[in-house]
C-alpha positions as CSV (number, residue, x, y, z in Angstrom):
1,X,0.0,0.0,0.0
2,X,2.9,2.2,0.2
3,X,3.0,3.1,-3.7
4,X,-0.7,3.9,-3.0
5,X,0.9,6.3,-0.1
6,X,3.2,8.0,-1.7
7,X,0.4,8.4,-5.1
8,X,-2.0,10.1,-3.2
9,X,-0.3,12.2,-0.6
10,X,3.4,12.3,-1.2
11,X,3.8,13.3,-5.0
12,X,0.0,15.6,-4.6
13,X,0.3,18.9,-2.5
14,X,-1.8,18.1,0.3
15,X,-1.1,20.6,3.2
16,X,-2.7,20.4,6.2
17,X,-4.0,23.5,8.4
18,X,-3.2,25.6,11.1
19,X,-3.6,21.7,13.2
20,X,-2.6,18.5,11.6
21,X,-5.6,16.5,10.7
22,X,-5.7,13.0,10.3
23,X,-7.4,12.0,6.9
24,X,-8.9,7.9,6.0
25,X,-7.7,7.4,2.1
26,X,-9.6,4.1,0.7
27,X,-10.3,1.9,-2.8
28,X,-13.1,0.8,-4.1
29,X,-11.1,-2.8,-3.4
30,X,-11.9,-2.4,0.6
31,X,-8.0,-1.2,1.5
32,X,-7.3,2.2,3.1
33,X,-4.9,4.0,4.8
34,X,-5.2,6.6,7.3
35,X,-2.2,9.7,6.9
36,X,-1.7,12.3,9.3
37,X,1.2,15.1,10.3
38,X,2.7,14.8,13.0
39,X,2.2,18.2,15.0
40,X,5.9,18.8,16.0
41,X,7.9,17.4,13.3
42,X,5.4,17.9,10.4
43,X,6.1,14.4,9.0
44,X,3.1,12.4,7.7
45,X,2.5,8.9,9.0
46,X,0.5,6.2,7.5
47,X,-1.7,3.6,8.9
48,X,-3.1,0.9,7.2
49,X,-6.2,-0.8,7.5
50,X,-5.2,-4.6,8.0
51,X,-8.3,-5.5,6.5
52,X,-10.1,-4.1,9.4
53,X,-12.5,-1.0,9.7
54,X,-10.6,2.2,10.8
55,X,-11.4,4.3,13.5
56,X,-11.0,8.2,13.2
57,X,-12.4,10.5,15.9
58,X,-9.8,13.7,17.4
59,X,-6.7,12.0,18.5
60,X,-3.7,10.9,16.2
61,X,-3.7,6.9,15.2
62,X,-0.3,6.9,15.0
63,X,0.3,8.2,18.5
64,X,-2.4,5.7,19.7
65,X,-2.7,2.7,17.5
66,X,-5.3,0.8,19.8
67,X,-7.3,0.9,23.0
68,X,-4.3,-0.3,24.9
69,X,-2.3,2.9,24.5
70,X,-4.8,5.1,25.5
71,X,-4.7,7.7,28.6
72,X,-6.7,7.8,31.1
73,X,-9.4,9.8,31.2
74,X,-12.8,10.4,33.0
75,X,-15.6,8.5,31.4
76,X,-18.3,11.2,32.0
77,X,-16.1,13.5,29.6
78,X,-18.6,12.2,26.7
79,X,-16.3,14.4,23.9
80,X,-13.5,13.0,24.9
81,X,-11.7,11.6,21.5
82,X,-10.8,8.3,23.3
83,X,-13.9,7.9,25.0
84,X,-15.5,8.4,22.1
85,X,-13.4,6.0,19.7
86,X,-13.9,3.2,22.9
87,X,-17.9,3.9,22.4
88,X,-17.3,3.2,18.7
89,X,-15.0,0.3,18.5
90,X,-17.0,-1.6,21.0
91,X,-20.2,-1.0,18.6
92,X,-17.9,-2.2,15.6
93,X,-16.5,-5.7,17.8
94,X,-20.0,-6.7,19.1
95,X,-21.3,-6.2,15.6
96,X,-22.9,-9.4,13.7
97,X,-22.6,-9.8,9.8
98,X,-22.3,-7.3,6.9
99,X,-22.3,-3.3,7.8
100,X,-25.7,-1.5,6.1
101,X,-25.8,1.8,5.7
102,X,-27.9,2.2,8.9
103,X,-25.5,0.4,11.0
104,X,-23.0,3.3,9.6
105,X,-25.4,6.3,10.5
106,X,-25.9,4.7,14.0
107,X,-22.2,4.4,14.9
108,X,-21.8,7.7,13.9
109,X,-24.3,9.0,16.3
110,X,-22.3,7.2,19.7
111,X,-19.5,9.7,18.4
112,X,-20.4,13.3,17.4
113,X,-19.0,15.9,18.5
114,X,-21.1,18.0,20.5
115,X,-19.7,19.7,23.7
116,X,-20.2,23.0,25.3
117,X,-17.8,21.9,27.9
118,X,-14.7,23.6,28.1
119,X,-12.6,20.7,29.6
120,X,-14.0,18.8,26.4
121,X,-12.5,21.2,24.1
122,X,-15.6,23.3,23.6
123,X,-15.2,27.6,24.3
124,X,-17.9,29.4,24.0
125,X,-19.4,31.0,22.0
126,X,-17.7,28.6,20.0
127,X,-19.1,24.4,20.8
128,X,-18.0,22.0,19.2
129,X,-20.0,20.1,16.6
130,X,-20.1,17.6,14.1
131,X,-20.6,19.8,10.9
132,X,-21.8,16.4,8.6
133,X,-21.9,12.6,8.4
134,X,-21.0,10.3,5.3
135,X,-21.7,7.2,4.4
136,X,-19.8,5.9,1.2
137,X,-20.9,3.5,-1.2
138,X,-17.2,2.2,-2.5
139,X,-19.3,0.0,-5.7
140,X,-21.9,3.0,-6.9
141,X,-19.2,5.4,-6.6
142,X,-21.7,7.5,-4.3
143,X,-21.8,9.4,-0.6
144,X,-24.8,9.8,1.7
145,X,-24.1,13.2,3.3
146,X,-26.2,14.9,6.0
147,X,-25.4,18.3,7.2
148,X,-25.8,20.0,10.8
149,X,-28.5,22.0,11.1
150,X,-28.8,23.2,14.6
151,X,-29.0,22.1,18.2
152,X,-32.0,20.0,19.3
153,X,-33.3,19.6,23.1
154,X,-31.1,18.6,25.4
155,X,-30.9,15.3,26.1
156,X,-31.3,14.1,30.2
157,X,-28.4,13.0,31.8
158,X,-26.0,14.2,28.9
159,X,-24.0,17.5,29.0
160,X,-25.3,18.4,25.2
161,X,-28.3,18.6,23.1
162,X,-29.2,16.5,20.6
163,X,-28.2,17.7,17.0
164,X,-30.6,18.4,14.0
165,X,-29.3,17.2,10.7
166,X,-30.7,17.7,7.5
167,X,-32.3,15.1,5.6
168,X,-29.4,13.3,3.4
169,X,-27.6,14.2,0.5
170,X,-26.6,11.6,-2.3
171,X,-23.4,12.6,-4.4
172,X,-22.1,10.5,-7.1
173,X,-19.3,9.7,-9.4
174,X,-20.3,9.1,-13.0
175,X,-17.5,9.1,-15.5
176,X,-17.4,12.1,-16.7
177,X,-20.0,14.2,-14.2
178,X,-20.4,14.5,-10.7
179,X,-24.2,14.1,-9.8
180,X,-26.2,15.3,-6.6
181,X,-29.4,13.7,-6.0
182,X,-31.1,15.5,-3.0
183,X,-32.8,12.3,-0.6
Protein backbone atom coordinates (compact mmCIF):
# COMPACT_ATOMS: atom_id res chain seq x y z
CA UNK A 1 0.00 0.00 0.00
CA UNK A 2 2.94 2.17 0.21
CA UNK A 3 2.95 3.11 -3.74
CA UNK A 4 -0.65 3.92 -3.01
CA UNK A 5 0.92 6.27 -0.12
CA UNK A 6 3.22 7.99 -1.70
CA UNK A 7 0.42 8.40 -5.13
CA UNK A 8 -2.03 10.14 -3.16
CA UNK A 9 -0.31 12.22 -0.57
CA UNK A 10 3.42 12.27 -1.17
CA UNK A 11 3.81 13.27 -5.03
CA UNK A 12 0.02 15.56 -4.59
CA UNK A 13 0.30 18.90 -2.53
CA UNK A 14 -1.81 18.15 0.25
CA UNK A 15 -1.12 20.63 3.21
CA UNK A 16 -2.70 20.44 6.21
CA UNK A 17 -3.99 23.52 8.38
CA UNK A 18 -3.19 25.62 11.09
CA UNK A 19 -3.63 21.66 13.18
CA UNK A 20 -2.65 18.47 11.64
CA UNK A 21 -5.59 16.53 10.66
CA UNK A 22 -5.66 12.99 10.33
CA UNK A 23 -7.41 12.00 6.87
CA UNK A 24 -8.92 7.91 5.99
CA UNK A 25 -7.72 7.42 2.10
CA UNK A 26 -9.60 4.14 0.73
CA UNK A 27 -10.25 1.90 -2.79
CA UNK A 28 -13.13 0.76 -4.06
CA UNK A 29 -11.08 -2.84 -3.39
CA UNK A 30 -11.88 -2.35 0.61
CA UNK A 31 -8.03 -1.21 1.49
CA UNK A 32 -7.26 2.18 3.11
CA UNK A 33 -4.87 3.98 4.82
CA UNK A 34 -5.23 6.63 7.30
CA UNK A 35 -2.17 9.75 6.92
CA UNK A 36 -1.74 12.29 9.34
CA UNK A 37 1.16 15.07 10.34
CA UNK A 38 2.75 14.78 13.04
CA UNK A 39 2.15 18.24 14.99
CA UNK A 40 5.87 18.81 16.01
CA UNK A 41 7.88 17.40 13.26
CA UNK A 42 5.41 17.91 10.41
CA UNK A 43 6.14 14.40 8.96
CA UNK A 44 3.13 12.39 7.71
CA UNK A 45 2.53 8.91 9.02
CA UNK A 46 0.54 6.17 7.51
CA UNK A 47 -1.66 3.60 8.90
CA UNK A 48 -3.13 0.89 7.19
CA UNK A 49 -6.16 -0.77 7.52
CA UNK A 50 -5.16 -4.61 7.96
CA UNK A 51 -8.27 -5.45 6.50
CA UNK A 52 -10.09 -4.12 9.40
CA UNK A 53 -12.49 -1.05 9.74
CA UNK A 54 -10.64 2.22 10.81
CA UNK A 55 -11.43 4.32 13.46
CA UNK A 56 -11.04 8.19 13.23
CA UNK A 57 -12.42 10.47 15.95
CA UNK A 58 -9.80 13.70 17.36
CA UNK A 59 -6.66 12.00 18.49
CA UNK A 60 -3.72 10.94 16.24
CA UNK A 61 -3.70 6.88 15.22
CA UNK A 62 -0.32 6.93 14.98
CA UNK A 63 0.33 8.17 18.45
CA UNK A 64 -2.35 5.70 19.74
CA UNK A 65 -2.65 2.74 17.54
CA UNK A 66 -5.27 0.84 19.81
CA UNK A 67 -7.35 0.89 23.01
CA UNK A 68 -4.32 -0.27 24.94
CA UNK A 69 -2.28 2.87 24.49
CA UNK A 70 -4.84 5.06 25.45
CA UNK A 71 -4.67 7.70 28.64
CA UNK A 72 -6.71 7.76 31.14
CA UNK A 73 -9.36 9.84 31.17
CA UNK A 74 -12.78 10.37 33.02
CA UNK A 75 -15.62 8.47 31.37
CA UNK A 76 -18.33 11.17 32.03
CA UNK A 77 -16.09 13.53 29.63
CA UNK A 78 -18.59 12.21 26.69
CA UNK A 79 -16.33 14.44 23.86
CA UNK A 80 -13.49 12.96 24.95
CA UNK A 81 -11.72 11.56 21.55
CA UNK A 82 -10.79 8.31 23.29
CA UNK A 83 -13.85 7.92 24.96
CA UNK A 84 -15.49 8.37 22.14
CA UNK A 85 -13.40 5.97 19.69
CA UNK A 86 -13.93 3.18 22.91
CA UNK A 87 -17.86 3.85 22.44
CA UNK A 88 -17.29 3.19 18.66
CA UNK A 89 -14.97 0.27 18.54
CA UNK A 90 -16.96 -1.65 20.99
CA UNK A 91 -20.22 -1.03 18.59
CA UNK A 92 -17.89 -2.17 15.64
CA UNK A 93 -16.47 -5.72 17.80
CA UNK A 94 -19.96 -6.72 19.13
CA UNK A 95 -21.27 -6.16 15.55
CA UNK A 96 -22.89 -9.44 13.68
CA UNK A 97 -22.63 -9.77 9.85
CA UNK A 98 -22.33 -7.34 6.89
CA UNK A 99 -22.30 -3.32 7.78
CA UNK A 100 -25.71 -1.46 6.15
CA UNK A 101 -25.83 1.78 5.68
CA UNK A 102 -27.90 2.24 8.95
CA UNK A 103 -25.50 0.41 11.04
CA UNK A 104 -23.02 3.30 9.64
CA UNK A 105 -25.42 6.27 10.52
CA UNK A 106 -25.86 4.66 14.04
CA UNK A 107 -22.21 4.44 14.91
CA UNK A 108 -21.81 7.75 13.95
CA UNK A 109 -24.33 9.03 16.30
CA UNK A 110 -22.31 7.25 19.65
CA UNK A 111 -19.48 9.65 18.44
CA UNK A 112 -20.38 13.28 17.38
CA UNK A 113 -19.00 15.92 18.52
CA UNK A 114 -21.05 17.99 20.52
CA UNK A 115 -19.74 19.67 23.73
CA UNK A 116 -20.16 22.96 25.30
CA UNK A 117 -17.76 21.90 27.85
CA UNK A 118 -14.74 23.55 28.15
CA UNK A 119 -12.61 20.75 29.64
CA UNK A 120 -14.01 18.83 26.41
CA UNK A 121 -12.48 21.16 24.09
CA UNK A 122 -15.65 23.33 23.64
CA UNK A 123 -15.17 27.59 24.30
CA UNK A 124 -17.94 29.44 23.99
CA UNK A 125 -19.39 30.98 22.04
CA UNK A 126 -17.67 28.62 20.04
CA UNK A 127 -19.15 24.36 20.84
CA UNK A 128 -17.96 21.98 19.24
CA UNK A 129 -19.99 20.07 16.55
CA UNK A 130 -20.06 17.62 14.06
CA UNK A 131 -20.62 19.78 10.91
CA UNK A 132 -21.81 16.42 8.60
CA UNK A 133 -21.92 12.55 8.39
CA UNK A 134 -20.95 10.34 5.32
CA UNK A 135 -21.67 7.24 4.38
CA UNK A 136 -19.82 5.93 1.20
CA UNK A 137 -20.87 3.46 -1.21
CA UNK A 138 -17.16 2.21 -2.50
CA UNK A 139 -19.30 0.03 -5.67
CA UNK A 140 -21.90 2.99 -6.88
CA UNK A 141 -19.22 5.40 -6.56
CA UNK A 142 -21.67 7.49 -4.32
CA UNK A 143 -21.80 9.45 -0.63
CA UNK A 144 -24.82 9.76 1.67
CA UNK A 145 -24.14 13.21 3.35
CA UNK A 146 -26.20 14.93 6.00
CA UNK A 147 -25.40 18.32 7.18
CA UNK A 148 -25.81 20.00 10.84
CA UNK A 149 -28.54 21.96 11.12
CA UNK A 150 -28.82 23.21 14.65
CA UNK A 151 -28.95 22.06 18.17
CA UNK A 152 -32.02 20.04 19.34
CA UNK A 153 -33.27 19.64 23.09
CA UNK A 154 -31.11 18.61 25.43
CA UNK A 155 -30.94 15.26 26.12
CA UNK A 156 -31.31 14.06 30.16
CA UNK A 157 -28.35 13.00 31.85
CA UNK A 158 -26.00 14.23 28.95
CA UNK A 159 -23.97 17.53 28.97
CA UNK A 160 -25.35 18.44 25.19
CA UNK A 161 -28.29 18.56 23.11
CA UNK A 162 -29.23 16.55 20.60
CA UNK A 163 -28.19 17.72 17.02
CA UNK A 164 -30.65 18.40 13.96
CA UNK A 165 -29.33 17.19 10.66
CA UNK A 166 -30.74 17.65 7.47
CA UNK A 167 -32.26 15.12 5.63
CA UNK A 168 -29.44 13.29 3.36
CA UNK A 169 -27.64 14.18 0.50
CA UNK A 170 -26.56 11.58 -2.29
CA UNK A 171 -23.44 12.59 -4.42
CA UNK A 172 -22.14 10.49 -7.10
CA UNK A 173 -19.32 9.68 -9.42
CA UNK A 174 -20.32 9.12 -12.96
CA UNK A 175 -17.51 9.06 -15.52
CA UNK A 176 -17.37 12.10 -16.69
CA UNK A 177 -20.01 14.24 -14.17
CA UNK A 178 -20.38 14.51 -10.69
CA UNK A 179 -24.22 14.10 -9.77
CA UNK A 180 -26.22 15.28 -6.56
CA UNK A 181 -29.43 13.68 -6.00
CA UNK A 182 -31.08 15.45 -3.00
CA UNK A 183 -32.76 12.29 -0.57
Amino acid sequence: MSTMQNAIILTNNVTMLAVPLHMLIADRSGRSFIAEMSDKELQWHFTENAGKPRILTNHAVYKYPDTGTFPDVPATDEYNSFNRYRRLDAYITGHKGQFTEEDALNSMSLVQANTDLAMEGGSRPLPMRTVWTSVFDLEDRSAQVSFYLKDGEKEPGKNASCLVFSPQFTFRLDSYKISINRG
